[in-house]
N, C-alpha and C positions, 0 to 999 in steps of 0.2 A: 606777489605772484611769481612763480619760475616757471619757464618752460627751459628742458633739458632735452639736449638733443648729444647724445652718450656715441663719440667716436664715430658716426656714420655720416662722412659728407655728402652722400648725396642728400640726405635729409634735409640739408640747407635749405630746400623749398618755401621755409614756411617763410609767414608774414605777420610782423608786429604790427601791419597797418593798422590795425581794427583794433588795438590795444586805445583801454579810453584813459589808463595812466597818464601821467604826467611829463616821467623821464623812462627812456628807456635803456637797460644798462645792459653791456655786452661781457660776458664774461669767458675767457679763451686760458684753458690750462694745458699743458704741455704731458700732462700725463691722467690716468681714471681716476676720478673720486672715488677715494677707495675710505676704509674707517678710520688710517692713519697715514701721516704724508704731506708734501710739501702741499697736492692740490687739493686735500683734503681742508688743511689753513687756509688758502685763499677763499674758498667755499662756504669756510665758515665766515669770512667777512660780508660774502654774499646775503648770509643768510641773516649778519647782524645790522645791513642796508635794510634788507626787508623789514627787520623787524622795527627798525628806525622811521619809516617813510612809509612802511604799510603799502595800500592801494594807490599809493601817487607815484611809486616806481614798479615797473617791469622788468625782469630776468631774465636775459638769453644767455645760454651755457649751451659750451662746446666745450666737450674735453680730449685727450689724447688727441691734440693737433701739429702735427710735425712741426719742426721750423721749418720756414723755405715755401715755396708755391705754396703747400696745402694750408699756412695759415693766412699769406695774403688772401688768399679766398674765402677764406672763412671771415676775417674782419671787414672786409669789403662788403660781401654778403650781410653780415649785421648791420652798417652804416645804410646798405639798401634798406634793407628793412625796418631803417629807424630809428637806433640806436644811436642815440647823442654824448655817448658818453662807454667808453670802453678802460676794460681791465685788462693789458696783457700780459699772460703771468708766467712771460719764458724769457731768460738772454736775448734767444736768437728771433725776438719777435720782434727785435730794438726797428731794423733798417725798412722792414718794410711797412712797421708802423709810425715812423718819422714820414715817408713816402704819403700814407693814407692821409695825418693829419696838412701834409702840406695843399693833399687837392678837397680836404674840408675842412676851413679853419672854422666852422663854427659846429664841429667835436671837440669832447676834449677825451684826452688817454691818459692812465698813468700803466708806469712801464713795471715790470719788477727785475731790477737789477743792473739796469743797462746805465749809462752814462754820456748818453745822449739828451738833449731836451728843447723845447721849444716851443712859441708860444702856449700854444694847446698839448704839449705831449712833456709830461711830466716823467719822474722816477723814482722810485719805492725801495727801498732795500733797509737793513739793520748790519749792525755794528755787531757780524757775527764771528767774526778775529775774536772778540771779545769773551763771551764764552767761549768759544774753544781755546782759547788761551786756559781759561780756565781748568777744561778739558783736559787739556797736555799735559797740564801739572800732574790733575789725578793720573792720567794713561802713564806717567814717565815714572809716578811711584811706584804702582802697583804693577808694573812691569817686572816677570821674574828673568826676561830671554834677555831684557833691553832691546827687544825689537819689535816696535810697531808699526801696524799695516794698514796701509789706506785706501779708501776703494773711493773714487775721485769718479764725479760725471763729468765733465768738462772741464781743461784749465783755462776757465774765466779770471777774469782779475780778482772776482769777488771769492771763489774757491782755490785761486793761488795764493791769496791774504789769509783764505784759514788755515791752508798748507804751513805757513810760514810761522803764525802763530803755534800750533798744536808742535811744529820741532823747539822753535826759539823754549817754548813753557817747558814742554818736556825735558829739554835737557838743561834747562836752566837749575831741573829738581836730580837730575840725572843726568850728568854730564857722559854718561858709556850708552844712549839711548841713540839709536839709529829708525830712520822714519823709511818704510817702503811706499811705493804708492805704484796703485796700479790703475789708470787713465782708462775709464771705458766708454765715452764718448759717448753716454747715451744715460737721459734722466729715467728712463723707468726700461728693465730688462730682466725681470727678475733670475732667469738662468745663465744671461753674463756677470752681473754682480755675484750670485753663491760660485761659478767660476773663478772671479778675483779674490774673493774671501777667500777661496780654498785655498788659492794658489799661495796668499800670502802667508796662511797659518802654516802651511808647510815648508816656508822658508823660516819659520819661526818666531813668527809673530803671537802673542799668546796676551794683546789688545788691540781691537781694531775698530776702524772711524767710517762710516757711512757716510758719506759727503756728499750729501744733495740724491741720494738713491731715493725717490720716489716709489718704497717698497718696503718692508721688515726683510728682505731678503738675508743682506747680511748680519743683520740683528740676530733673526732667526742658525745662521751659520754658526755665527760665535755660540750663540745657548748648546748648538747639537755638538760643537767642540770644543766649549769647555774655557773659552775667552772673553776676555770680557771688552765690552763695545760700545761705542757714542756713537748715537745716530743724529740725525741733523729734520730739522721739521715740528714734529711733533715725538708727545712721548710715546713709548713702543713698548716701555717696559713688559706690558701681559705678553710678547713677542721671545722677550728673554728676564724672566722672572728672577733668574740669579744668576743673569751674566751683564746687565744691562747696568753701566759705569755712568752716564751720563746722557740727557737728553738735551741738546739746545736747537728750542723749539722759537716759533716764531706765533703773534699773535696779531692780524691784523685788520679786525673789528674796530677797533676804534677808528682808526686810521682809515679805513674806506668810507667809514660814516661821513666824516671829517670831510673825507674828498667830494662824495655826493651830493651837491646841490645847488 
């Protein structure tokens, strides 16, 4: 069973009380479930809970929840309402859901990507240096400018680690290959990322890397100019049908089943 409650906090009203499930599980994404995308994977883990546990778990989804005040409220609001067990699926959701588990320790959380943890408040992430390592390689061959452009949502540790691999591979294959990156501080915008895309093909970038864009934005950029692009999440290829170099996608169904119970 899911109840969806799609970007609109006031809506927070409702109530799990009356839920005759078992567990109740709270699911918080950073940007809209859309057909491809980081919140599109975690959704799907949602959806591979349900299909694991059926009628003995309930689903609370909130999506596009800012960091900062608007998601303390939102996870707060779920713990009211019953929710024994939380998903939070942003960096910056690390501080004030370490806060929540300390005045309920009998929740449990897992985080995605932070590196924090504690009794009840666990952390999720993949070894994604790894494919983009892989990534670099392809980008650093098929590079005809030797200049690749990155369109970066936050320099987190975990996006500064694929920054690092996607130059180290790249120029390991091409030593005259230079890496741009342009930082836009924001998981899902879709007209500042075709922004950065632009900016960087016009510096001469002619392969570019999506990193952590909750959107085909720049995907879509590269197809209408002609470069070819790795996006980060899921795959996007129908996005750019013959521009599209690489997907490193994440899968974490297993893994939430695992955690649930």
């Amino acid at each position: 069973m899911k109840r969806t409650v799609l970007a609109t906090l006031a809506a927070l009203g409702l109530s799990t009380a009356a839920i005759a499930q078992d567990l109740t599980v709270g699911y918080i994404y950073p940007a809209p479930v859309a057909d491809v995308g980081w919140a599109k994977q975690l959704d799907l883990g949602r959806e591979a809970v349900e299909a694991a546990y059926g009628d003995r778990v309930a689903s609370v989804v909130v999506d596009s929840v800012p960091e900062g005040p608007d998601a303390a409220r939102v996870m707060n609001q779920m713990v009211s309402d019953g929710a024994k067990f939380l998903m939070l699926g942003s960096f910056g959701y690390m501080n004030d859901g370490i806060k929540l588990g300390r005045k309920h320790p009998d929740i449990a959380m897992i985080h995605a990507s932070g590196f924090k943890q504690t009794d009840n408040f666990g952390t999720f992430t993949a070894r994604n240096y790894e494919g983009f390592y892989l990534a670099g390689m392809a980008a650093g061959m098929k590079t005809q400018s030797n200049v690749i452009g990155l369109v970066g949502a936050f320099p987190i540790p975990e996006l500064v680690a694929e920054v690092n691999a996607i130059t180290l591979a790249a120029q390991s294959v091409n030593p005259d290959v230079q890496v741009k990156i342009v930082w836009i501080n924001t998981w899902f915008d879709p007209p500042k990322a075709q922004e950065a895309a632009r900016a960087l093909v016009s510096q001469g970038a002619d392969v570019l890397f999506s990193l952590h864009q909750d959107t085909p934005s720049v995907v879509t950029v590269a197809e209408n100019e002609g470069v070819w692009v790795v996006n980060t999440g899921s795959d996007m290829r129908e996005y750019a049908p013959t521009k599209l170099l690489v997907s490193v996608t994440n899968d974490w169904t297993d893994y939430f089943v695992r955690e649930v119970v």
